[in-house]
C-alpha positions in Angstrom: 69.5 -30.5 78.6 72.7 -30.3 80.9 72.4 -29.3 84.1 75.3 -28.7 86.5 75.2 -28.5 90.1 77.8 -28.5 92.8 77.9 -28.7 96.9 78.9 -25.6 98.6 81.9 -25.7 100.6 79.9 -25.7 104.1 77.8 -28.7 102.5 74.2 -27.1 103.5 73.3 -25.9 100.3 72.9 -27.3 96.8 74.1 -24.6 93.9 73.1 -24.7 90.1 75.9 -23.3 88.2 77.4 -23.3 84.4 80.6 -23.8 84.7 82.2 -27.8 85.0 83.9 -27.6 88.2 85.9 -30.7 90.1 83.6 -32.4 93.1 80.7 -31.2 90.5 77.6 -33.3 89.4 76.7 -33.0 85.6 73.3 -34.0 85.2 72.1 -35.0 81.1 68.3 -35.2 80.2 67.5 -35.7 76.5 70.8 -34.4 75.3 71.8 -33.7 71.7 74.8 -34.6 70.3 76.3 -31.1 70.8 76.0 -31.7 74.1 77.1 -34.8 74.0 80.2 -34.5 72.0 81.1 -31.3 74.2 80.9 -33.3 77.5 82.4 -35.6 75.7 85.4 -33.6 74.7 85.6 -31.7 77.8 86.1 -34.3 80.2 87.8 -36.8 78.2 85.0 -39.3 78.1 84.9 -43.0 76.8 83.5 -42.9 73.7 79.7 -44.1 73.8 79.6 -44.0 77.5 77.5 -40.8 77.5 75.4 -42.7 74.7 74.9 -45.8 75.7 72.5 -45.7 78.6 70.2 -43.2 75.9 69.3 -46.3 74.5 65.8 -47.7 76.1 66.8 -51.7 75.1 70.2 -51.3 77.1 70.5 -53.5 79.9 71.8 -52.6 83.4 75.5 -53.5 83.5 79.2 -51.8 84.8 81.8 -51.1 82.3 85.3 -49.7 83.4 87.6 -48.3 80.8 90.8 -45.9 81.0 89.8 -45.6 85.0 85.9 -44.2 83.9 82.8 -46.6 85.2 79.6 -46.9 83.8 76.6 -48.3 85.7 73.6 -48.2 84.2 70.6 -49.3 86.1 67.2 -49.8 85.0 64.3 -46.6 86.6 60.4 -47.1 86.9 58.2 -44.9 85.2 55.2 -43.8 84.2 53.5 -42.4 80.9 49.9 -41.9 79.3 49.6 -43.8 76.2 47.8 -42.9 73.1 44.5 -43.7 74.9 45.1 -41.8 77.9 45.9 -44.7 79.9 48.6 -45.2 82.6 51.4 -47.4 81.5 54.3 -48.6 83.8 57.6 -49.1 82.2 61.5 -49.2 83.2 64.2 -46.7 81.7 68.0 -46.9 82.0 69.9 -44.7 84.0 73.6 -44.1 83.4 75.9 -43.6 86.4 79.1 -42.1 85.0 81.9 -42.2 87.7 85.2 -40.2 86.7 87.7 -39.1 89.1 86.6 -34.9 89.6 83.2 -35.4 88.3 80.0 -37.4 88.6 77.7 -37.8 85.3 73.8 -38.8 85.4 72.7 -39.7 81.8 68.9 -40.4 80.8 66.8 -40.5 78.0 63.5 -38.6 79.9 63.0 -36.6 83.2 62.9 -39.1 85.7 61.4 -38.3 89.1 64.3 -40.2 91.0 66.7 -37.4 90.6 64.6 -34.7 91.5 65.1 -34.9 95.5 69.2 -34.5 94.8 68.2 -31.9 92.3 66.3 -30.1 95.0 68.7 -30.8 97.9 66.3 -33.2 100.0 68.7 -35.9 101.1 70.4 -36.3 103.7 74.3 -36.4 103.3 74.0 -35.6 100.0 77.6 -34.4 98.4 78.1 -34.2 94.8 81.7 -35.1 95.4 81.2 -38.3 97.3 80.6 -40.5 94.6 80.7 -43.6 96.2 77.9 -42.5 98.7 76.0 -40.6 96.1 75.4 -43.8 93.2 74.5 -45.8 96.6 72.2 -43.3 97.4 70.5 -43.2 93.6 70.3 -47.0 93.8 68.4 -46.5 97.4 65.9 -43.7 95.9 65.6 -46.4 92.4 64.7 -49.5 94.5 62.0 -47.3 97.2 60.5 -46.1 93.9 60.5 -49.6 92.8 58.2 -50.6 95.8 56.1 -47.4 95.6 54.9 -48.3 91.8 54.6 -51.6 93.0 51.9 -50.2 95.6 50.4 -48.5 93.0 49.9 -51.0 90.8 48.4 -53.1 93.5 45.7 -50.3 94.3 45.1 -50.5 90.3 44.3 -53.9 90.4 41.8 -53.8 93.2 40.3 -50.7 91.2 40.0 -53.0 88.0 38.8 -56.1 90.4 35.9 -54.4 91.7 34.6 -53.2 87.8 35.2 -56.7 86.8 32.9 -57.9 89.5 30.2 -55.9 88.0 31.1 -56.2 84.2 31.1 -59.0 81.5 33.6 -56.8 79.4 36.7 -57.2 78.0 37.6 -53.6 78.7 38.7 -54.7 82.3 40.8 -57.4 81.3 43.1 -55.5 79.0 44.3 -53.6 82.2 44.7 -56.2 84.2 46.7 -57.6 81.1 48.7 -54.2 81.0 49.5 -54.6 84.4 51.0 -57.7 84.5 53.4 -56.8 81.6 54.7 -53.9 83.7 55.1 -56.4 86.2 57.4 -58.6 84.3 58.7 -55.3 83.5 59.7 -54.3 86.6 60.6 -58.1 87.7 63.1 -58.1 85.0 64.9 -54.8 86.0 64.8 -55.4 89.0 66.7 -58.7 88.9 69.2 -56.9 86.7 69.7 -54.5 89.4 70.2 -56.8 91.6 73.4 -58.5 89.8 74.7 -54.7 89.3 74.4 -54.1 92.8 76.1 -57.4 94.0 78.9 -56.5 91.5 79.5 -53.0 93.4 79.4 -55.0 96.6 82.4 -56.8 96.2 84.5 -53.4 96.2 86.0 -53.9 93.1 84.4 -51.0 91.1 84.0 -48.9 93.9 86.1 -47.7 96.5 83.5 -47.7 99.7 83.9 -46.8 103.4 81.8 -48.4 106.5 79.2 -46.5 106.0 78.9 -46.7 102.4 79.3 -50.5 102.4 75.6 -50.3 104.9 74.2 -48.2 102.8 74.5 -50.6 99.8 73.2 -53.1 101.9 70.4 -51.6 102.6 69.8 -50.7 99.2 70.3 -55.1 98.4 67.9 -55.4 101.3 65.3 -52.9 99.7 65.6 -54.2 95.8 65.2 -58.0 97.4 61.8 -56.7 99.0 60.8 -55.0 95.6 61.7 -58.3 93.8 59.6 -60.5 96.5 56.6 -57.8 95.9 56.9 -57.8 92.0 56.3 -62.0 92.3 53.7 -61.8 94.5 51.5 -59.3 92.6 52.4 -60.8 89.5 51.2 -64.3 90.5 48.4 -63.1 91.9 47.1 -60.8 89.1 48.0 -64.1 86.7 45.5 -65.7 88.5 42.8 -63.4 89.1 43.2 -62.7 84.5 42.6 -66.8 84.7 39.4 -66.7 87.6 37.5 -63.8 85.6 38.3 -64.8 82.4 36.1 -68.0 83.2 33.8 -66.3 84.9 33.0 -63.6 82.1 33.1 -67.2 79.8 30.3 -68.4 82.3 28.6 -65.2 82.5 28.5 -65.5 78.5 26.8 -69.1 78.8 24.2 -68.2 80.8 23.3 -65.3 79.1 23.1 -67.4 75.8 21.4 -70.3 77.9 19.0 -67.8 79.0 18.0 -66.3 75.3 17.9 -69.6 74.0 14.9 -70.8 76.6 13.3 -67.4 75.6 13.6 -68.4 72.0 12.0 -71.7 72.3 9.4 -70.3 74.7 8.9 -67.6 72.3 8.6 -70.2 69.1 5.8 -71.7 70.4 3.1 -69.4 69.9 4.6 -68.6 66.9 4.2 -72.1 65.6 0.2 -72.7 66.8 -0.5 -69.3 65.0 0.8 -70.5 61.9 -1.0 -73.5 61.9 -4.2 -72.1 62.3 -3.3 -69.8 59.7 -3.2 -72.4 57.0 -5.5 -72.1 54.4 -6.7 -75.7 55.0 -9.6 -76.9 57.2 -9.1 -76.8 61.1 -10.9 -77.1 64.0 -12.8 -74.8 65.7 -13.2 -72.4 62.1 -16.5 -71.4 62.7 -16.4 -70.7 66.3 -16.8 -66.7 67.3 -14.5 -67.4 70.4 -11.8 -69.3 68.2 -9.1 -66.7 68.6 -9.4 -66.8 72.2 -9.1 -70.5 72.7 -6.1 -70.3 70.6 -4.5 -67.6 72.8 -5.5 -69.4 75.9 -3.7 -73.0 74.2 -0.7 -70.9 73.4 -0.1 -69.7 76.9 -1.2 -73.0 78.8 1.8 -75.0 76.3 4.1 -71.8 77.2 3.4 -72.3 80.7 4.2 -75.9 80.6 7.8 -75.7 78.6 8.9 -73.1 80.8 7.7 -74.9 83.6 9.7 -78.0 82.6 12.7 -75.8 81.6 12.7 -74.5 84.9 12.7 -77.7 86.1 16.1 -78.6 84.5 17.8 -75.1 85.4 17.6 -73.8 81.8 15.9 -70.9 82.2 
């Protein structure tokens, strides 16, 4: 998909038009390749700059070539797996910076992009480029944090069934949830060396303002990083606390069952030896069964007394 927008010339409004236009934005979601090689041809493009940041294993980075720079920056998302569960997972974004024209490229609708696509930021200008990768990067590391929040309120949720569950069920999410937390830990790290890069001014040609701004953004990825290590550390050690105590959960229900077992085996064993065919005591008596029963329960009463006694049942 290509979509192509443009600021009007009073700056209040956002337009959507068809036509590539200088000072325009040209924004690329799941293209094919005859949109690709049009853009491409078009604009005069480095070849695999439109392609590179399509690929879900490339790593955030700047590339300059022929007067053209490429920053490609890692995006949180989320998807539902194959079992309907919510999975947290970083995308690259491509940042195409030519000298008329400004070129998003992604591999998937991404959520960061919609408030420029719907005109809800401030001094937004599709031909400030400068300003508008600065203000991507801002909108990239706020949705950072907000995932991060969200995966936080997730692993109280899966806290609380853990404390009334023996399951492995509960584990496996708190599992997932640390990998998107390395996830995100990784990208973010990356980002952060991208955005260092762009703060030198070599790349990017930035005024006062715009020099803040990426500041800011530093200040906000920093925070996200901070949060990422904190959560992760913590959710590594709550996956270690539960695990041992579903383990000890699991030994005392098998302690438990094994008491019963050797209560239960006693009856069982005085019962089969009066039903030997051999002599025994008490074979004539009418009231025979019921001394037996009562012997039984008496022995059964003393084991589980003297398990008791030494916390095994």
């Amino acid at each position: 998909m290509v979509e192509i927008f443009k600021t009007s010339e009073t700056g209040q409004e956002l337009i959507k038009t068809d036509k590539i236009e200088k000072g325009c934005w040209i924004n690329l979601v799941k293209p094919s390749n005859e949109e690709l090689d049009y853009i491409q041809r078009e604009l005069g493009i480095v070849p695999n700059f439109l392609r590179d940041p399509l690929d879900e294993e490339e790593k955030p980075r700047i590339d300059v070539e022929d007067g053209q720079i490429l920053i490609i920056v890692d995006i949180p998302v989320k998807y539902m797996d194959e079992k309907n569960n919510e999975v947290f997972s970083t995308l690259p974004l491509g940042l195409l910076v030519l000298d008329d024209y400004y070129i998003t490229v992604s591999s998937a609708e991404i959520e960061v992009l919609d408030v420029f696509r719907n005109n809800k930021v401030r001094g937004f200008f599709t031909f400030k480029k400068t300003r508008f990768t600065f203000q991507i990067l801002y909108r990239i590391a706020t949705d950072f944090l907000k995932y991060l929040r969200y995966i936080d309120r997730k692993t109280d949720d899966a806290e609380k069934q853990l404390h009334r569950s023996m399951r492995n069920k509960e584990l496996f999410k708190l599992l997932e949830l640390e990998k998107s937390l390395v996830y995100f830990t990784t990208s973010l790290k990356s980002n952060e060396m991208v955005m260092e890069k762009l703060l030198r001014g070599k790349y990017l040609k930035m005024y006062e303002e715009d020099q803040d701004l990426l500041e800011d953004v530093i200040i906000e990825n920093k925070q996200a990083i901070e949060m990422a290590n904190i959560f992760s550390s913590i959710l590594s050690g709550m996956m270690d606390a539960f695990a041992s105590v579903i383990s000890n959960n699991l030994n005392v229900v098998m302690k438990f069952l094994t008491s019963v077992t050797i209560v239960m085996a006693i009856p069982t064993m005085i019962a089969s030896f009066f039903g030997m065919n051999v002599k025994l005591p008490m074979m004539q008596n009418p009231l025979a069964f019921l001394y037996i029963l009562l012997f039984s329960i008496v022995v059964s009463a003393i084991v589980i007394f003297i398990l008791y006694k030494k916390h095994l049942f």
